[in-house]
N, C-alpha and C positions, 0 to 999 in steps of 0.2 A: 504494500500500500504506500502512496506518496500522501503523505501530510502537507496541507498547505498552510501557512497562519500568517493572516495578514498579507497576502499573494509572495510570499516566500517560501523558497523550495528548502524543506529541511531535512537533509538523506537520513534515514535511518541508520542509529549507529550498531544495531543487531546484525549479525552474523546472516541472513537469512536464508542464505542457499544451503550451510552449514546448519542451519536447526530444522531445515525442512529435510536434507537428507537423513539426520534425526531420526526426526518424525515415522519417516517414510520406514525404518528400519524398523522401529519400536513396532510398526503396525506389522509388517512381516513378520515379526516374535507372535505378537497377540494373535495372531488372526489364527496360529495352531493351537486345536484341542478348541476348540468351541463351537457353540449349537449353530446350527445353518442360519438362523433369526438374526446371530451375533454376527457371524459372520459376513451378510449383506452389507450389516453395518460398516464393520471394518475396514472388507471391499472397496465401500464409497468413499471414506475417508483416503484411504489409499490413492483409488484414483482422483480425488482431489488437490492431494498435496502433491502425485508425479503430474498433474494437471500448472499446479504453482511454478512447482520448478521449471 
């Protein structure tokens, strides 16, 4: 996301390609060993964050 305040561009000082591969890893872990209902879940998440990246 780009924050604007006051029509000034303020980069984000977070890592975020670096917390979305994170992300994206943690959900690979979770997504074993759970119910098909969770797992949709997951799924989605998943493909949102390799959607970010």
């Amino acid at each position: 996301m780009i924050l604007f305040v006051d029509g000034v561009f303020k980069p984000s000082r977070a890592e975020v390609m670096g917390l979305l591969e994170g992300a994206i890893s943690r959900l690979e872990r979770f997504g074993e060993g759970v119910t098909t209902e969770e797992r949709e879940i997951v799924d989605a998440h998943y493909r949102y964050a390799v959607l970010l990246q």
